[in-house]
C-alpha positions in Angstrom: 107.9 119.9 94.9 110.0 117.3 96.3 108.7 114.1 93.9 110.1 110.0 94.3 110.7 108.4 91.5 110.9 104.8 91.6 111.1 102.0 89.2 107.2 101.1 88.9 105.8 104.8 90.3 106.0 108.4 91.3 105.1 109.8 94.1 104.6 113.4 96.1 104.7 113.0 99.7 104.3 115.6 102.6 104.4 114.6 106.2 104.1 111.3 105.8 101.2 111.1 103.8 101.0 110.3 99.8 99.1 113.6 98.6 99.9 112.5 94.3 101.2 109.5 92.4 101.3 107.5 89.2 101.9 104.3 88.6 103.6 102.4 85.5 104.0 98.5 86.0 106.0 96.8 83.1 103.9 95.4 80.6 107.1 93.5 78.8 110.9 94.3 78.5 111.4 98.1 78.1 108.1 99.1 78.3 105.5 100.4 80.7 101.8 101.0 81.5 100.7 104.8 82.8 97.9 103.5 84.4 97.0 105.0 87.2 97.0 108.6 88.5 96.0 110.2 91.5 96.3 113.9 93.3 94.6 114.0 96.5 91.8 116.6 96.0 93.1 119.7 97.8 96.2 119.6 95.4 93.6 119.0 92.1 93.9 121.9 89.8 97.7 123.1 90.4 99.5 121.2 87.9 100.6 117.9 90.1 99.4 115.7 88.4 101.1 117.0 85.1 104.6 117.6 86.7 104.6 114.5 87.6 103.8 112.8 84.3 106.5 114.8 83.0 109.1 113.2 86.0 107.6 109.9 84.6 108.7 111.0 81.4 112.0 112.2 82.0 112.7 108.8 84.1 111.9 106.8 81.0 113.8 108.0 78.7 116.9 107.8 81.1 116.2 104.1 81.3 115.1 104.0 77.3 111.9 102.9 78.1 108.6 103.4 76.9 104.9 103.6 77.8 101.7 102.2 76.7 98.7 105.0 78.6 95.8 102.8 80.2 94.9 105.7 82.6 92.2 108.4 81.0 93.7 111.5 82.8 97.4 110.1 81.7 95.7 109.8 77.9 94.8 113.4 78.1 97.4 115.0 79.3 99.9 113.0 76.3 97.0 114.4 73.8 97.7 117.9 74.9 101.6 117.6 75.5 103.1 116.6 72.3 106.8 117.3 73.4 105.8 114.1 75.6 104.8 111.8 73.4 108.3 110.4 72.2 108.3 107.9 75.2 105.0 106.8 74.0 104.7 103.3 71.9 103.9 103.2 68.3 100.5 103.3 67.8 100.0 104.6 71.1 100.5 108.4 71.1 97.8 109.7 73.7 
């Protein structure tokens, strides 16, 4: 799947509309907030959501930042993907 990655969000978008994204504002200087996720329902249940967490996580640690996880479904997924959890804060691991 053909993701965006910008500096605040990622996104999945097919012909012109935005079918999956997640969000991560700054909170302070090198580091985020996951807190929001969203996979329009006829793409729920195919792993979306989860590859693009792991874009999200991939684009952190290029920049060296790190995340704080506001969003429920992004706090789930980092408690059942500890290979992920390195971009996390301390304190905040999932």
């Amino acid at each position: 799947m053909p993701f965006v990655i910008k500096e605040e969000r990622a996104e999945y978008w097919q012909e012109g509309t935005l079918l999956a994204e997640v969000t991560f504002p700054p909170l302070r200087p090198g580091v985020v907030n996951i807190d929001h996720v969203f996979v329009d329902p006829a793409l729920r249940g195919k792993g979306v959501a989860g590859q693009l967490l792991e874009q999200v996580c991939a684009a952190l640690r290029t920049t060296g930042r790190r995340a704080v996880v506001t969003c429920s479904y992004a706090r789930r997924w980092f408690g059942q993907h500890a290979e992920a959890r390195d971009v996390l804060t301390a304190g905040r691991k999932g």
